[in-house]
C-alpha positions as CSV (number, residue, x, y, z in Angstrom):
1,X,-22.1,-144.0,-35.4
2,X,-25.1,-146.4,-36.1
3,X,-28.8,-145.8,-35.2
4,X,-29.0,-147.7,-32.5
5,X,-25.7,-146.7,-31.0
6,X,-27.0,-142.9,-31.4
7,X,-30.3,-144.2,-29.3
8,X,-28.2,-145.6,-26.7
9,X,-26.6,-142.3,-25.8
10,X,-29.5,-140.3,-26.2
11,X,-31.4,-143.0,-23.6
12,X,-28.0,-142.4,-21.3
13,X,-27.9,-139.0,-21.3
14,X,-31.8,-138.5,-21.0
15,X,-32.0,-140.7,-17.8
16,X,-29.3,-138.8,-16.2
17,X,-31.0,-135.7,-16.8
18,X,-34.6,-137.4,-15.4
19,X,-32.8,-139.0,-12.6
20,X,-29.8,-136.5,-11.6
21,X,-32.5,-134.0,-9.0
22,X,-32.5,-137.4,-7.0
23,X,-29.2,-137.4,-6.3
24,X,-28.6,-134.0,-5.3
25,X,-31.3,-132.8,-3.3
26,X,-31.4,-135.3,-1.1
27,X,-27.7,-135.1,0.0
28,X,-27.9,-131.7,0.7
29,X,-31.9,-130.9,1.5
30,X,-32.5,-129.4,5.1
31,X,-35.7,-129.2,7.0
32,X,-38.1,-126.3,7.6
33,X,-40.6,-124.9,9.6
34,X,-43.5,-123.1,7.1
35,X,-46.2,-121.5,8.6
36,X,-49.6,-120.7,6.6
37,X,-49.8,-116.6,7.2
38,X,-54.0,-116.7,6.5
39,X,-54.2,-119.6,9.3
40,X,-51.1,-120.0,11.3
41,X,-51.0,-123.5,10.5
42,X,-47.2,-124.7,11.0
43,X,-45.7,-127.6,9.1
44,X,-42.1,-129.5,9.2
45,X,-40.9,-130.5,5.4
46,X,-38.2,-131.2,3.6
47,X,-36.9,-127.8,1.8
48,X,-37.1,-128.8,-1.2
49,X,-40.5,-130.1,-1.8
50,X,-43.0,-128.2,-3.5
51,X,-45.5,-127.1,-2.9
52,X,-43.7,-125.5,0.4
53,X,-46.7,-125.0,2.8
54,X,-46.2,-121.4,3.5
55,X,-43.8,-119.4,4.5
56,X,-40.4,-120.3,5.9
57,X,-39.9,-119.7,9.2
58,X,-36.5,-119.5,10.8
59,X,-33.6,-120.9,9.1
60,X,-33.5,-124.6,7.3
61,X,-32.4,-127.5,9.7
62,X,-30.4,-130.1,9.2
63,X,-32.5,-133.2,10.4
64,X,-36.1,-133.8,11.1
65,X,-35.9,-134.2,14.7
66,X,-34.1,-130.4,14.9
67,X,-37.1,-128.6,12.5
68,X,-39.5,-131.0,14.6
69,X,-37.9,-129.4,18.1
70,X,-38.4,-125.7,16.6
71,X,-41.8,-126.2,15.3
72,X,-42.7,-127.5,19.1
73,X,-41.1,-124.1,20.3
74,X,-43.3,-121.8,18.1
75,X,-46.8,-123.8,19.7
76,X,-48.7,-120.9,20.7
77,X,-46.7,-118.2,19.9
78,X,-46.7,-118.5,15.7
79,X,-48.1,-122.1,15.4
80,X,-52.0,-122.1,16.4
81,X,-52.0,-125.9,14.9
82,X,-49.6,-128.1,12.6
83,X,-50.9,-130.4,9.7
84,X,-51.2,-133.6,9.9
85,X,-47.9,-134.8,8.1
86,X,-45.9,-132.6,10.8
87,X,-47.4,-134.4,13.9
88,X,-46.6,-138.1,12.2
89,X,-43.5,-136.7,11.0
90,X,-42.2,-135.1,14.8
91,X,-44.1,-138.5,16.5
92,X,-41.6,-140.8,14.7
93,X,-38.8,-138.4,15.7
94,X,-39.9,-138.3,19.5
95,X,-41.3,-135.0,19.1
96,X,-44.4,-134.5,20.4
97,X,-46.2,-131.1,18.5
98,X,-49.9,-131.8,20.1
């Protein structure tokens, strides 16, 4: 095999490496509810981001508007306030959490 032959494969094999987490999490990532214990701030975000903003509450959703409708039902109860992203992110789905 010739040098730049071996760098072709090499290139192939690294961008399917680099680029392969794209695929797959977003074809099977859920949505979740995380609550911050020290301030029972709630958030709605997709499962497999990281940072998660605290802890997991209740079981992973399929779409953003089902999370966003479980988040509303914890207002009060285990959700004192939400961040930001999840009131933009529940607004666009039709869910109001404020």
């Amino acid at each position: 095999m010739s040098t730049r032959a071996i760098r072709t494969v090499v290139w192939l094999v690294a961008m399917g490496v680099l680029l392969s987490p794209l695929w797959s999490t977003n074809a099977a990532a859920g949505w979740v509810v995380t609550r911050a214990s020290s301030s029972a701030v709630c958030n709605v975000q997709d499962e497999t981001s990281r940072p998660l903003q605290g802890n997991i509450v209740g079981k992973p959703y399929s779409t953003k508007k089902l999370a966003c409708d479980a988040a509303k039902k914890l207002s009060g109860s285990e959700c004192l306030s939400y961040m930001t992203g999840a009131i933009n992110l529940c607004k666009a789905e039709g869910v109001p959490l404020n």
